[in-house]
N, CA, C and O of each residue as an XYZ file, in Angstrom:
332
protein
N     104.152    -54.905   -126.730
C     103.052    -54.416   -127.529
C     103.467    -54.443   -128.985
O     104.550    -53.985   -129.350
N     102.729    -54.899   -129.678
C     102.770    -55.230   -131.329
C     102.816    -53.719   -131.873
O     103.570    -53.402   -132.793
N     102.258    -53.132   -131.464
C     101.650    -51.575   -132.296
C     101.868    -50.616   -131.299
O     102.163    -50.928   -130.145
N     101.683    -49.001   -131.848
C     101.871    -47.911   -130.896
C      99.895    -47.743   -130.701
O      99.148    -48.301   -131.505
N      99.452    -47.041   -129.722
C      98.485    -46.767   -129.607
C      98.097    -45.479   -130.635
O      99.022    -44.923   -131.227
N      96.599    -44.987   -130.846
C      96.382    -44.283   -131.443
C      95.226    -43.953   -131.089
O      94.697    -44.860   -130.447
N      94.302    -42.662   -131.271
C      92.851    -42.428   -131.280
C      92.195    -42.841   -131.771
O      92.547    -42.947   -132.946
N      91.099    -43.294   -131.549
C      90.205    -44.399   -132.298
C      90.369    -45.590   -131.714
O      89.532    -46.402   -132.108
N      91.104    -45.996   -130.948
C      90.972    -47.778   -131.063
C      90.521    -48.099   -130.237
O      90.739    -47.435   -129.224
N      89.582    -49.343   -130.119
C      88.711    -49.516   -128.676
C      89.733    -50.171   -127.804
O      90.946    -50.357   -127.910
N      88.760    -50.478   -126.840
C      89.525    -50.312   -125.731
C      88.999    -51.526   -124.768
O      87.782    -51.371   -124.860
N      89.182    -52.534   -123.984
C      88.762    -53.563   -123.331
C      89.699    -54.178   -121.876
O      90.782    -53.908   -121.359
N      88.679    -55.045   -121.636
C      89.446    -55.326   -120.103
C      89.984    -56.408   -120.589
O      91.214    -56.453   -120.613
N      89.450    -57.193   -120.939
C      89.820    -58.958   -121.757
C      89.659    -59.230   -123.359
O      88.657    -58.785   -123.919
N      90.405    -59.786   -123.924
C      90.411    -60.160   -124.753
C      89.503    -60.887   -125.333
O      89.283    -61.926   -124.710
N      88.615    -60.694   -126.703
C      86.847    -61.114   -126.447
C      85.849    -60.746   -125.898
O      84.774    -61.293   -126.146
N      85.978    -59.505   -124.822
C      84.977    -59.210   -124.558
C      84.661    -58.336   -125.484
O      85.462    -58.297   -126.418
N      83.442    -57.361   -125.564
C      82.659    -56.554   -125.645
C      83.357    -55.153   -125.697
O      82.675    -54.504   -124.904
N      84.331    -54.317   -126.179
C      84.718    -53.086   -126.244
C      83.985    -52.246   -125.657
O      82.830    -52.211   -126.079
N      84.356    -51.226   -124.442
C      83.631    -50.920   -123.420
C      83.719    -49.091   -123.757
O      82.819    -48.289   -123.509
N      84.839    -48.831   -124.271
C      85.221    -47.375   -124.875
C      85.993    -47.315   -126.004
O      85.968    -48.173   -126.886
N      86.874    -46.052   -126.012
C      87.666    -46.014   -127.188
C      88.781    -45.090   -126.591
O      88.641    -44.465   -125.540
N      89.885    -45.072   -127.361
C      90.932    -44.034   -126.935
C      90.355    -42.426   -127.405
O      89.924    -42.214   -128.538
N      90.408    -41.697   -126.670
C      90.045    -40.388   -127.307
C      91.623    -39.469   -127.269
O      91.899    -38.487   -127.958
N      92.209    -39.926   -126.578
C      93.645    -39.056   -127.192
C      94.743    -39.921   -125.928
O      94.544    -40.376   -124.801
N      95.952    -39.825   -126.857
C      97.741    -40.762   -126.642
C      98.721    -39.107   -125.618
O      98.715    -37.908   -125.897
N      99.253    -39.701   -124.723
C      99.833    -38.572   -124.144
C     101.188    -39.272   -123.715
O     101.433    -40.416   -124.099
N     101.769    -38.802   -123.183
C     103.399    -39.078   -122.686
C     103.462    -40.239   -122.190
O     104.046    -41.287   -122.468
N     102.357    -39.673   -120.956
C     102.493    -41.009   -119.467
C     100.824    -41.506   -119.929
O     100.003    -41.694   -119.031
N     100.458    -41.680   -121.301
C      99.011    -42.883   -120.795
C      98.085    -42.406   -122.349
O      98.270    -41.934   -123.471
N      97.084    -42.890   -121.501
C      95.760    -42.290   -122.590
C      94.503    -42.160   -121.545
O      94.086    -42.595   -120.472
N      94.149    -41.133   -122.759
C      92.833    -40.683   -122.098
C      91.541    -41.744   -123.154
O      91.416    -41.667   -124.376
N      90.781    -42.612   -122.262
C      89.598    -43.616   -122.875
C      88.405    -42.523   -122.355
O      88.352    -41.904   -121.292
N      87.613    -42.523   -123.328
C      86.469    -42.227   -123.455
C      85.264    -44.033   -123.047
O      85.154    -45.089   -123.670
N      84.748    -43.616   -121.990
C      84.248    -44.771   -121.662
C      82.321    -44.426   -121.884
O      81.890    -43.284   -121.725
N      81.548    -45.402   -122.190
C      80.469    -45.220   -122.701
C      79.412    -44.724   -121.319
O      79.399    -45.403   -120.293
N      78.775    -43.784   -121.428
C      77.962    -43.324   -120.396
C      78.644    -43.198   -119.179
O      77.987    -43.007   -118.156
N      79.846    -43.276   -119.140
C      80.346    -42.401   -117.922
C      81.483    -41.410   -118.375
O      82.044    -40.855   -117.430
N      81.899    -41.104   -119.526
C      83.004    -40.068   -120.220
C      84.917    -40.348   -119.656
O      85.268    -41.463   -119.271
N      85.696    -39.420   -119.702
C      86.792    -39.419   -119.864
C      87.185    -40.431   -118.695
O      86.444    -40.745   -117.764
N      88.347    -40.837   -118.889
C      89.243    -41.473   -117.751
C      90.667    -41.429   -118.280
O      91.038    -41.873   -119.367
N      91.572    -40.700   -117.157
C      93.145    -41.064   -117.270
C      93.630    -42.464   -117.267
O      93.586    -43.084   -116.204
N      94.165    -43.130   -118.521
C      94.936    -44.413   -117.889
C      96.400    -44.210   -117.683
O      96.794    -43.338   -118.458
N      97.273    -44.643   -116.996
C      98.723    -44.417   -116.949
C      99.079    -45.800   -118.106
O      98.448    -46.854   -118.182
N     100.107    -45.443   -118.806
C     100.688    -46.547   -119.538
C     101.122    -47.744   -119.015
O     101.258    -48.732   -119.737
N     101.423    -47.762   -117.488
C     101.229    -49.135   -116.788
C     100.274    -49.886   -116.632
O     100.494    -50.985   -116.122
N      98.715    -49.467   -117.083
C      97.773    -49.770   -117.402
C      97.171    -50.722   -118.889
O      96.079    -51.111   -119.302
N      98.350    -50.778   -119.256
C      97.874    -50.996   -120.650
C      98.772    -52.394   -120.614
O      99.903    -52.428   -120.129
N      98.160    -53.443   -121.150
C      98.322    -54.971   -120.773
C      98.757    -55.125   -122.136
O      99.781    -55.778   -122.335
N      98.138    -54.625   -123.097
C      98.700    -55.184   -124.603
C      97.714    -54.330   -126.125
O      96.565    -53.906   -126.008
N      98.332    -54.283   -127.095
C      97.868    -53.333   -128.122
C      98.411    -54.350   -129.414
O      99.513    -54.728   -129.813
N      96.728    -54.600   -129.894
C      96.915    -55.427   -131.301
C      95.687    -55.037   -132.059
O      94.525    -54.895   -131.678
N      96.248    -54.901   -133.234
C      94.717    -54.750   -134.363
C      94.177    -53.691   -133.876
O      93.074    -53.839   -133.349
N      94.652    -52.622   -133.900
C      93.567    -51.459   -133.077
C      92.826    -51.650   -132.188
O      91.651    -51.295   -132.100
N      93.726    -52.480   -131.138
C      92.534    -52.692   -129.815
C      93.357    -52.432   -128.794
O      94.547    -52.455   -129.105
N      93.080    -52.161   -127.532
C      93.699    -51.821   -126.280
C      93.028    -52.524   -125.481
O      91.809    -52.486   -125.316
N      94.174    -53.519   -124.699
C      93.754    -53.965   -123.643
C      94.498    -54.065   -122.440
O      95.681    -54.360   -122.265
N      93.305    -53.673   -121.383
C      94.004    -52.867   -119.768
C      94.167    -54.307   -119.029
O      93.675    -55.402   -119.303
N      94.941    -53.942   -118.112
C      94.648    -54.788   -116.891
C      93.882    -54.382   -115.948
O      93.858    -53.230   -115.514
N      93.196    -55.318   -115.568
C      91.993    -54.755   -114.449
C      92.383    -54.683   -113.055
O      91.679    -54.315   -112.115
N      94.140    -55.261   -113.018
C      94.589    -54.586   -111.644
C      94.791    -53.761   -111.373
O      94.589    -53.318   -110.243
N      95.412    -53.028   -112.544
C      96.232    -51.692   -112.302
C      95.766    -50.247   -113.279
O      96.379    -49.430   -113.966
N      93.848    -50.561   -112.756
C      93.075    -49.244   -113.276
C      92.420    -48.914   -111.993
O      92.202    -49.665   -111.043
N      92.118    -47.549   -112.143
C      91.491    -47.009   -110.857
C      90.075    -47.659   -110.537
O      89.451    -48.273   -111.402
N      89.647    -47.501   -109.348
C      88.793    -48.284   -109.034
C      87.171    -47.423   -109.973
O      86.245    -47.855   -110.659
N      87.458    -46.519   -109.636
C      86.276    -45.102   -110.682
C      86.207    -45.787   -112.323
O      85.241    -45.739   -113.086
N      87.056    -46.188   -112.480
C      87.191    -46.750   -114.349
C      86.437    -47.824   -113.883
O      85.226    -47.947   -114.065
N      87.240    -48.696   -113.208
C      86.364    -50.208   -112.971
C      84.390    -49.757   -112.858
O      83.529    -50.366   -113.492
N      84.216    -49.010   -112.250
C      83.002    -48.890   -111.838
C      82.351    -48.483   -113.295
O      81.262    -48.884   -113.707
N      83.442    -47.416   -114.127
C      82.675    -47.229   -115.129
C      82.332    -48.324   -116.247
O      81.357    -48.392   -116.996
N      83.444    -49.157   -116.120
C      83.474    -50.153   -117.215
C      82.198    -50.859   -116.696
O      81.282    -51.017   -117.503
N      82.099    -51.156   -115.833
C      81.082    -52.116   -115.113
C      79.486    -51.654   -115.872
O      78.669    -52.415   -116.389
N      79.427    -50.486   -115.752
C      77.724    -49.663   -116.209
C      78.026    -49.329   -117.755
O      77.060    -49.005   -118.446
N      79.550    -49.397   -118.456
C      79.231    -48.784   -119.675
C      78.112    -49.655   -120.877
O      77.765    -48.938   -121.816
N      77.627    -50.932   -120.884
C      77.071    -51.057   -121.186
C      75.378    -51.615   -120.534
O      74.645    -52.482   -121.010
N      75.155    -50.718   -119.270
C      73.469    -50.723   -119.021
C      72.761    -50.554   -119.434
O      71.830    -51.334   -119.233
N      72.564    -49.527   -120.278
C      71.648    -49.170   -120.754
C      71.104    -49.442   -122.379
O      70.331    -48.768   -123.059
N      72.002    -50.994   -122.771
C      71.513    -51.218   -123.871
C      70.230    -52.012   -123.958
O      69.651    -52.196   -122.888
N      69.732    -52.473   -124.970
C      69.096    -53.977   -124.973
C      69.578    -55.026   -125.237
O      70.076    -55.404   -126.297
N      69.387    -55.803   -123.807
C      70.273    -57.166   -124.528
C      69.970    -58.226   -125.145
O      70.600    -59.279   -125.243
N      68.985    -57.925   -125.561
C      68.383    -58.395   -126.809
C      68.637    -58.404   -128.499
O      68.301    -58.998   -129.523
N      69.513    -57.256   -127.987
C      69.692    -56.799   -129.217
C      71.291    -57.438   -128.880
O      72.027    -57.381   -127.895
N      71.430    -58.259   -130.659
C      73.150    -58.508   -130.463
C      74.114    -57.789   -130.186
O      75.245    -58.271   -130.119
């Protein structure tokens, strides 16, 4: 990892996608992501695939299946119409 993590930085499954949350707070063993319309989730720091430019990105093997589900709906309820 290029950088230490911090609050504030979004947060993604892949690189290019769409930022799905943000870090809401850095702890020993992980971070806690604030994910959009479904709220908090524990990640363990084995979770975390790589950290550049204020961005966090997970691996989608080794997140709970409850995150996956959230990432999946965090953006439903937009318009996708709208850029």
């Amino acid at each position: 990892m290029t950088e230490q993590i911090a609050e504030g930085f979004d947060v993604f499954l892949h690189d290019g996608d769409k930022a799905f949350g943000a870090v809401r707070r850095v702890h020993a063993h992980g971070i806690t992501v604030y994910v959009e319309n479904a709220g908090d989730f524990e990640v363990p720091q084995s979770a975390v695939k790589a950290v550049d430019a204020e961005k966090v990105t997970l691996d989608p093997a080794r997140i709970d299946p409850k995150l996956a589900e959230a990432i999946r709906r965090a953006h439903s309820g937009e318009d996708p119409s709208i850029p």
